[in-house]
N, C-alpha and C positions, 0 to 999 in steps of 0.2 A: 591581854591575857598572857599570861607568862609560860604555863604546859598547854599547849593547843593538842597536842597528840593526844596527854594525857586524860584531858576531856575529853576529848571525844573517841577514847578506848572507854572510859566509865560509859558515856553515853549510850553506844554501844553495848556493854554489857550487860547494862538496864533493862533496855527491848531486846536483848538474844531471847527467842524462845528457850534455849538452853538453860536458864535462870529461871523460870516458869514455874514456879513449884506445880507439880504431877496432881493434880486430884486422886482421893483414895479410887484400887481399881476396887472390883468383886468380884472374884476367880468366876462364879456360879454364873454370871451375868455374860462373863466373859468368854466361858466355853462357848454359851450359846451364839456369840458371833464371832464364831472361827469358824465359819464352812468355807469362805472361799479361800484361808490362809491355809487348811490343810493339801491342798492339792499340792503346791510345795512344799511345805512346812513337816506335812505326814502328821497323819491323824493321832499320833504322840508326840509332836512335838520334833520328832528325828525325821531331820528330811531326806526322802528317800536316793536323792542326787546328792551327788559330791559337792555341787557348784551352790548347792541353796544352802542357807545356815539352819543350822539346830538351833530350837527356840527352848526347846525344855530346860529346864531350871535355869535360863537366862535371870539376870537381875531385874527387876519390875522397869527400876527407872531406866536402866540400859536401852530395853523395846521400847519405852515412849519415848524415850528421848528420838534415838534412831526411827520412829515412826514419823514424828514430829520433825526431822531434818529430812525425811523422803518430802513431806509434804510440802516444806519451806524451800525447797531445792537445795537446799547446802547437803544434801550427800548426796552425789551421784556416782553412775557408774551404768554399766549394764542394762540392770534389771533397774534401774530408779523410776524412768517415765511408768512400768508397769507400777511397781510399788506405789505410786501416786495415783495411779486411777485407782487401784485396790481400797487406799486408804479415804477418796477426797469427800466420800460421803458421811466417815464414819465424824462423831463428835471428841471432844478429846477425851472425854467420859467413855465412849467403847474404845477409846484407845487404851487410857487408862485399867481397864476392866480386863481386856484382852492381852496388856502385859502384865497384869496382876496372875493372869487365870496360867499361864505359861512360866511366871516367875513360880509357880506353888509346883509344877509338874515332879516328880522325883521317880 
């Protein structure tokens, strides 16, 4: 094999959940499973601490993406092990749904 790296970057980029295309959210669906995200988050979207991010009119794919790398572990930091018990029950459809319903906020 002549590019060994090169393969196995494509290979890799193949199964990144990053490449994943997002299933449609549905804002409506999605409100409804945001109660334990506004404790930080705030009940619009603006989080009431400095240290937590504002989610309102985020980019849909941005929050799944970023949901989706809490869960995979490739983002951490701080607040990630919480972020991951938050998220490990939801399906990627109320992931989905949930950054749809926060991408629509204005």
């Amino acid at each position: 094999m002549r590019y060994p790296f090169f393969t196995a970057s494509i290979i890799t980029l193949l199964f990144s959940s990053s490449l994943m295309a997002m299933p449609d959210g549905d804002a409506t669906k999605g409100e409804i499973k945001t109660p334990s995200c506004r404790f930080c988050h705030g009940s619009n979207g603006i989080a009431p601490r400095p240290d937590y991010p504002n989610l309102k009119g985020q980019q849909a794919e941005y929050l799944y993406n970023s949901m989706q790398a809490y869960l995979d572990g490739s983002r951490t930091g701080g607040m990630s092990s919480m972020m991951k018990a938050q998220l490990k029950n939801l399906s990627d459809q109320d992931i989905a749904d949930i950054s749809e319903y926060y991408s629509q906020m204005k």
